[in-house]
PASEBA-1860 file (N, C-alpha, C; in nm, 3 decimals):
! residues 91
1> XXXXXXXX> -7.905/-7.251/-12.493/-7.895/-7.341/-12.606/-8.011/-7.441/-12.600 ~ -8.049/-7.460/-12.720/-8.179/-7.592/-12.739/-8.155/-7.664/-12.830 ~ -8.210/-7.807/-12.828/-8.189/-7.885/-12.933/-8.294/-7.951/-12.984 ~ -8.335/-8.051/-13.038/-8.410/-8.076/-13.081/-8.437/-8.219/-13.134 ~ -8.517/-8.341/-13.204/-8.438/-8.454/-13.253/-8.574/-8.480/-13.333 ~ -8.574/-8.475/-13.469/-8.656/-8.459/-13.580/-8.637/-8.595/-13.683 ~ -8.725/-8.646/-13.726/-8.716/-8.699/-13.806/-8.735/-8.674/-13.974 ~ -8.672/-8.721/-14.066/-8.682/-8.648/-14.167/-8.777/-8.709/-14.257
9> XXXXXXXX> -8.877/-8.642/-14.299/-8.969/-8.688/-14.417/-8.984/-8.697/-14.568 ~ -8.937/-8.557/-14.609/-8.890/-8.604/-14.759/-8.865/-8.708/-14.764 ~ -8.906/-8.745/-14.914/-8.873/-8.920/-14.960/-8.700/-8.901/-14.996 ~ -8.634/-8.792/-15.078/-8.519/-8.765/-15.085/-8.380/-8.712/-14.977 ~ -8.461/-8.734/-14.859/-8.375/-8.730/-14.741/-8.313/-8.550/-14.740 ~ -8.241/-8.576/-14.657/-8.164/-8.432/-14.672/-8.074/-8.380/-14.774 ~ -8.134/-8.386/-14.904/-8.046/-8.415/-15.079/-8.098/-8.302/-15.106 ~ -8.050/-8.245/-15.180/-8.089/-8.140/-15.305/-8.207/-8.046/-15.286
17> XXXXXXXX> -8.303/-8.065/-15.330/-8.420/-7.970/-15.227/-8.441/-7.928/-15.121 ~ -8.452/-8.074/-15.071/-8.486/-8.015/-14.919/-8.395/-8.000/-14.888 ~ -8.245/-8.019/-14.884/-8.188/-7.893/-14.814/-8.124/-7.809/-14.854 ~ -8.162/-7.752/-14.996/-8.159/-7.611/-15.034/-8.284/-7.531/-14.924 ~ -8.429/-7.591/-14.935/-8.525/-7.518/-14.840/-8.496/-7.485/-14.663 ~ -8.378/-7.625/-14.625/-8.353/-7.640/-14.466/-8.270/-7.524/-14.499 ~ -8.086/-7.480/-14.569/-8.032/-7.374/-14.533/-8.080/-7.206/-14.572 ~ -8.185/-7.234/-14.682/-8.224/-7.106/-14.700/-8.358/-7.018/-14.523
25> XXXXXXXX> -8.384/-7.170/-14.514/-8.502/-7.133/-14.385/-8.346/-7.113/-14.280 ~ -8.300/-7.171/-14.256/-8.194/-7.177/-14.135/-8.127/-6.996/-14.178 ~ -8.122/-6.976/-14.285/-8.022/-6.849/-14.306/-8.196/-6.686/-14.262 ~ -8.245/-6.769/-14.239/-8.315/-6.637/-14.183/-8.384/-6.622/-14.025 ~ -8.251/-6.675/-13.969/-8.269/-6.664/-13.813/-8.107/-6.605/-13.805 ~ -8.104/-6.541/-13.641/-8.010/-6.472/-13.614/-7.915/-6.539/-13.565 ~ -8.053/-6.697/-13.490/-7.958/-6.804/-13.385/-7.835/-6.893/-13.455 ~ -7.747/-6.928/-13.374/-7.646/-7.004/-13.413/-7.732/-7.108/-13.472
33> XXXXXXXX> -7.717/-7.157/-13.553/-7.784/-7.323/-13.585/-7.683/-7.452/-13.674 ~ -7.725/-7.569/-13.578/-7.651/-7.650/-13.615/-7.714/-7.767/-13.625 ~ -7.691/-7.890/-13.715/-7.784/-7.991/-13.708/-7.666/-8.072/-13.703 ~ -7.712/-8.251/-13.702/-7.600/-8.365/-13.650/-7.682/-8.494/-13.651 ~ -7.634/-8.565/-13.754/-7.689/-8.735/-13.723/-7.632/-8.758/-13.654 ~ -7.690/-8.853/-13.569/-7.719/-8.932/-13.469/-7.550/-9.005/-13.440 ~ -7.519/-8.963/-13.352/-7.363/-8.993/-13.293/-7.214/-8.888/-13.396 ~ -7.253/-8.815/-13.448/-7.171/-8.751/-13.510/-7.160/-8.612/-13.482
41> XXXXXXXX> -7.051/-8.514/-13.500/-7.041/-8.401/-13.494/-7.137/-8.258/-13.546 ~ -7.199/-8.148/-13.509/-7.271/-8.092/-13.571/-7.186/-8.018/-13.673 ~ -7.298/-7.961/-13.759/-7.234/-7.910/-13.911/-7.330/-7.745/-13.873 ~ -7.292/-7.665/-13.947/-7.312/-7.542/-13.950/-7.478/-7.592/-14.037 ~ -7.567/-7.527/-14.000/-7.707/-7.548/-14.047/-7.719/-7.465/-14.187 ~ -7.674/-7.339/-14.217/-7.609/-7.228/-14.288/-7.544/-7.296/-14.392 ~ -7.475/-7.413/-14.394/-7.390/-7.455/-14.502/-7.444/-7.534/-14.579 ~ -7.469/-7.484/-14.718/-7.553/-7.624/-14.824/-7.479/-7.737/-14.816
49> XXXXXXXX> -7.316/-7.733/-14.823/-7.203/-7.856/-14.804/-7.186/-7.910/-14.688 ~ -7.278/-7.838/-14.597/-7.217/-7.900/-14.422/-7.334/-7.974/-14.460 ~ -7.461/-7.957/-14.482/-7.615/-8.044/-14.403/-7.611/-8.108/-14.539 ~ -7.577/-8.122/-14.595/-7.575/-8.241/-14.711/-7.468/-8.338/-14.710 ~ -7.371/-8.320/-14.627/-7.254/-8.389/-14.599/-7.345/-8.465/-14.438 ~ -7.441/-8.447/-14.389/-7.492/-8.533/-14.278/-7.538/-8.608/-14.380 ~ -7.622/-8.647/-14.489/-7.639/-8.724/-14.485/-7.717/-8.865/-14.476 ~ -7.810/-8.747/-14.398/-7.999/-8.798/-14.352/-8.081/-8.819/-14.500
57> XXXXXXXX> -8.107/-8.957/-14.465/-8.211/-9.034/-14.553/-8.356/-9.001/-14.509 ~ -8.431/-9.061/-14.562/-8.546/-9.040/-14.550/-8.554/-9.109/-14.396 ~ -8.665/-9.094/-14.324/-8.671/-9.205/-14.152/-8.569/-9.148/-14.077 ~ -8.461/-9.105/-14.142/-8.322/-9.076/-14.013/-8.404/-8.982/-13.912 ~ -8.322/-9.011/-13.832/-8.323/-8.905/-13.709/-8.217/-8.789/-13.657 ~ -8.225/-8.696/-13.696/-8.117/-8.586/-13.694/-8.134/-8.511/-13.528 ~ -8.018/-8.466/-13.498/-8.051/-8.294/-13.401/-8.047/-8.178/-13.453 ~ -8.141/-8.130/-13.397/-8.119/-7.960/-13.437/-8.037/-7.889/-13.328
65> XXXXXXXX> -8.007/-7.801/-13.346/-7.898/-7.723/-13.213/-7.944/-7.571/-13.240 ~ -7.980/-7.519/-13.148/-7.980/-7.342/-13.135/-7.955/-7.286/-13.062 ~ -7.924/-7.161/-13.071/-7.813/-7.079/-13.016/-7.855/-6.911/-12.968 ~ -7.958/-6.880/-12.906/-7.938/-6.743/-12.945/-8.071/-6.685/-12.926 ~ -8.146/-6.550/-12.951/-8.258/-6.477/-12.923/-8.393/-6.574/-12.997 ~ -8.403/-6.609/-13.103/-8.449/-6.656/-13.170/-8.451/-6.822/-13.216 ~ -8.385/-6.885/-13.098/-8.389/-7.015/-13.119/-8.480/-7.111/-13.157 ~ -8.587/-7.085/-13.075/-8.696/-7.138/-13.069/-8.762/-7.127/-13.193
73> XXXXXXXX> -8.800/-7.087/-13.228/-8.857/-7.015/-13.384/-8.817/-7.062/-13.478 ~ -8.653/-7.080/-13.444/-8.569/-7.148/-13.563/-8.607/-7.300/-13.566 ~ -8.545/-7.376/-13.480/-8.567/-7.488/-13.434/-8.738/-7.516/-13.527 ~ -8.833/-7.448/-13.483/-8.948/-7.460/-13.536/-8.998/-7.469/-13.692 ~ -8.901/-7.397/-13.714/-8.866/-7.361/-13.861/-8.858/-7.463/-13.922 ~ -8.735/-7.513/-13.850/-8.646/-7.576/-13.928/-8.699/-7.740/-13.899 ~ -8.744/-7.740/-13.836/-8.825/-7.881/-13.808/-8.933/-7.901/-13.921 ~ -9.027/-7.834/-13.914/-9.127/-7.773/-14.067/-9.078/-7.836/-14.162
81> XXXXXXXX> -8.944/-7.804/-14.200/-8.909/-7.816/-14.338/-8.846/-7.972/-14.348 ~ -8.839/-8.006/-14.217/-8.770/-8.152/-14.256/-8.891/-8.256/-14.203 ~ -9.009/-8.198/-14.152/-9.154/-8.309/-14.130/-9.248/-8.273/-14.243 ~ -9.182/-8.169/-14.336/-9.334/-8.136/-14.444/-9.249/-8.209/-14.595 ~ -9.336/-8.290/-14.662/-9.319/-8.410/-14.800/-9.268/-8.317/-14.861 ~ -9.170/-8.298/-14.976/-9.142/-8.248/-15.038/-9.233/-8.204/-15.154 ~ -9.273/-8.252/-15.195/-9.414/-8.194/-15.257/-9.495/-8.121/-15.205 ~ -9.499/-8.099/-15.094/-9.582/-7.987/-14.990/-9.506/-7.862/-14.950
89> XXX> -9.384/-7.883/-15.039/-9.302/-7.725/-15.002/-9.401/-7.578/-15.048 ~ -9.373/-7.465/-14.999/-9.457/-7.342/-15.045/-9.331/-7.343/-15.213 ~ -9.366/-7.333/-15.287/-9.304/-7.233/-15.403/-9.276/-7.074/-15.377
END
């Protein structure tokens, strides 16, 4: 297992875009993945209602959690999408 502790950049925090882009990137790894503000329980990374129910504003500081053959990668992934501006997403 690995974790991780990211800060989030979008100006819209972990809302609507960006984390439609965090669970669609998270749904193409094999690893367990889970993310978690800071003193709270993790949420399934996979769930548009779990990682929007964390909660993360813009500045927060989240964990990532992975699980599995492909953790690393994920984690990497998934970090990407929460340090790159929302305006800098690929289309």
């Amino acid at each position: 297992m690995m974790d991780r502790i990211v800060t989030i950049v979008p100006e819209a925090g972990l809302h609507a875009r960006p984390a439609s882009k965090f669970v669609e990137t998270a749904n193409q790894f094999e690893a367990e993945l889970q993310i978690a503000a800071d003193g709270e329980e993790p949420v399934d990374a996979r769930s548009m209602l779990g990682v929007t129910s964390v909660g993360a504003e813009h500045g927060d500081q989240v964990k990532l959690i992975a699980d599995g053959e492909d953790a690393e990668a994920a984690l990497d992934a998934l970090e990407k999408v929460l340090t790159t501006p929302e305006d800098e997403y690929d289309e």
